[in-house]
N, C-alpha and C positions, 0 to 999 in steps of 0.2 A: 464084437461088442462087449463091452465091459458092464458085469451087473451090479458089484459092489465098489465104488471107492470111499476110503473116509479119509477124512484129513485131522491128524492132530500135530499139534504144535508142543515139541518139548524144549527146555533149555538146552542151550549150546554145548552147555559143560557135559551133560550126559548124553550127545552125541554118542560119543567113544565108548561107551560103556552099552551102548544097546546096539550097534555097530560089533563089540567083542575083537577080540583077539584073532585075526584074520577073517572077519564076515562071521566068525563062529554063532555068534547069538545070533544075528541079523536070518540067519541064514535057517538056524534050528525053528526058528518063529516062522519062518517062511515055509518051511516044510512040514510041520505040525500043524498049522491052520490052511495050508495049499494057498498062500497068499504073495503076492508082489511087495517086497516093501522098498520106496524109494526115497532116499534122503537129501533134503538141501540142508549142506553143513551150515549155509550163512545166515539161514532163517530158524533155523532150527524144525521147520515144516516138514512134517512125513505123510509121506502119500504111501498110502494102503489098497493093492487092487486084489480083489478074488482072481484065483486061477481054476480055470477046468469046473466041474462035479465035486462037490462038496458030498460025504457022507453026512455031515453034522452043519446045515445054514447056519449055525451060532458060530461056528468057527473065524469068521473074518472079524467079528464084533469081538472076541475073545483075543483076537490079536492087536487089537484096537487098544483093551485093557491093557493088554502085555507090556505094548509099547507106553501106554499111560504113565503104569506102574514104574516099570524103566524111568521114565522121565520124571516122575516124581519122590524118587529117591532110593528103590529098591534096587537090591541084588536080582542079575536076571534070573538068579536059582529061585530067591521066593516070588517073583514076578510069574515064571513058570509055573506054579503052584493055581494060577487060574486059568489052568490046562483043566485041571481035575474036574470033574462033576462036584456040580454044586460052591463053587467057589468062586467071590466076588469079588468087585473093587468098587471102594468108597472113598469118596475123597471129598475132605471138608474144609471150607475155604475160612478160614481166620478170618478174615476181613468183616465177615459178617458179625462179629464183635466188636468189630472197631477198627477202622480202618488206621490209627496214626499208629506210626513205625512203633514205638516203644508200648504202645499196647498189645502188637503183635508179637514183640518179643516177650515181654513179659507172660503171654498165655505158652507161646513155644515151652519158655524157661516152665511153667507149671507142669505140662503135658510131656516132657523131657524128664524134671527130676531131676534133682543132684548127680549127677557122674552118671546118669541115663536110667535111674533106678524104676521112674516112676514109669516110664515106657515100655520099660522090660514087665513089670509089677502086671500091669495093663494082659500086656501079649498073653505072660504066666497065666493069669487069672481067666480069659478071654478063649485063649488058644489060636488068635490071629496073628499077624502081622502088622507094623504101625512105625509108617515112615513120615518125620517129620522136615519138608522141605519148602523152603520159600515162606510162602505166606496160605500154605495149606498142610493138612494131616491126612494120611492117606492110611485106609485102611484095607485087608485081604483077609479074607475067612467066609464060613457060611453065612448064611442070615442071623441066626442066631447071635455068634459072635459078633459079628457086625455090631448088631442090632446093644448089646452089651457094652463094646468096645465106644461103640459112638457118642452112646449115654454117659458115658465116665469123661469123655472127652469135653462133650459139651458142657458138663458138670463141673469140671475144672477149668474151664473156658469162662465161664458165669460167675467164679468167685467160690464152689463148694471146696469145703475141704479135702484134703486128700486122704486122710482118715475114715469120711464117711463114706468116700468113692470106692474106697478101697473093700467097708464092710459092704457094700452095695452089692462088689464084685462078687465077693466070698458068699453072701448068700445065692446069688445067680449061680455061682458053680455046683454051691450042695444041693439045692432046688435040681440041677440038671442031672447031678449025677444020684440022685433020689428018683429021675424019671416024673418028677412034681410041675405044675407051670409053672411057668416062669412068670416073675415078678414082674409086671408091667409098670412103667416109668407114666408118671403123671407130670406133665410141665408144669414146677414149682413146689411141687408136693417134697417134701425132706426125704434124703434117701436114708 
């Protein structure tokens, strides 16, 4: 009897890249979470089974991520990285700003950056991960991060400068690294 399955659906094209280089990725995921993973190349549909005893029940959900992350535009080395304790995956769909195509590029082109700077800026400041694919932004790090990471997104999503996203960041980092709270984000309030 099977206790866990999940099903996610990734794009086609990254099939092959959460598949790896002979099974390699498919295979490491499968053995780090004790999980089944079963791929239809034509649907892009992946079926996720628990195998055996679980040391850790979060494990099949955590492969669930893995596979996510894969499919949303990550390396499977920083995809891997929600193996760790305490590390998440956020993913924030565009569309909820607007669905027509050229608005969507338009927020990618903000949330990217000239020759990828603003993305990088982001990670730098943040200490996550931050894959821009399709018609969503996906993110990996703690809560924390996350939680920072999100705010700057949705904030350039909305129209803020990149300037002030950016002082935003910068006191979130020294605040952290002072051991201070953290600055809590008011919707609408100026960063």
């Amino acid at each position: 009897m099977v206790e866990f399955v999940e099903f996610v659906r990734i794009p086609k094209d990254r099939i092959g890249v959460l598949i790896g280089d002979k099974g390699c990725i498919k295979k490491e995921i499968e053995k780090r979470a004790n999980v089944e993973i079963k791929l239809d190349s034509e649907t892009g549909e992946v079926t996720i089974e628990k195998r055996g005893e679980l040391e850790d029940p979060l494990l099949p959900w955590i492969a669930r991520d893995v596979v996510k992350a894969i499919g949303r535009g990550f390396s499977p080395e920083r995809a891997f990285k929600l193996f760790e304790p305490g590390e998440l995956l956020r993913i924030i769909d565009l569309t909820e700003f607007g669905e027509s195509p050229r608005s969507i590029i338009r927020r990618k082109g903000r949330i990217i950056g000239r020759n990828g700077r603003t993305r990088e800026l982001i990670e730098e400041l943040t200490g996550c991960y931050i894959s821009v694919h399709g018609k969503t932004v996906s993110i990996i790090g703690n809560q924390d991060q996350i939680q920072d990471a999100e705010h700057a997104i949705r904030s350039l999503c909305t129209g803020a400068p990149h300037g002030a996203v950016y002082r935003f960041l910068e006191r979130q980092r020294r605040r952290k690294n002072r051991h201070e709270k953290p600055y809590l984000w008011v919707q609408g309030e100026e960063t």
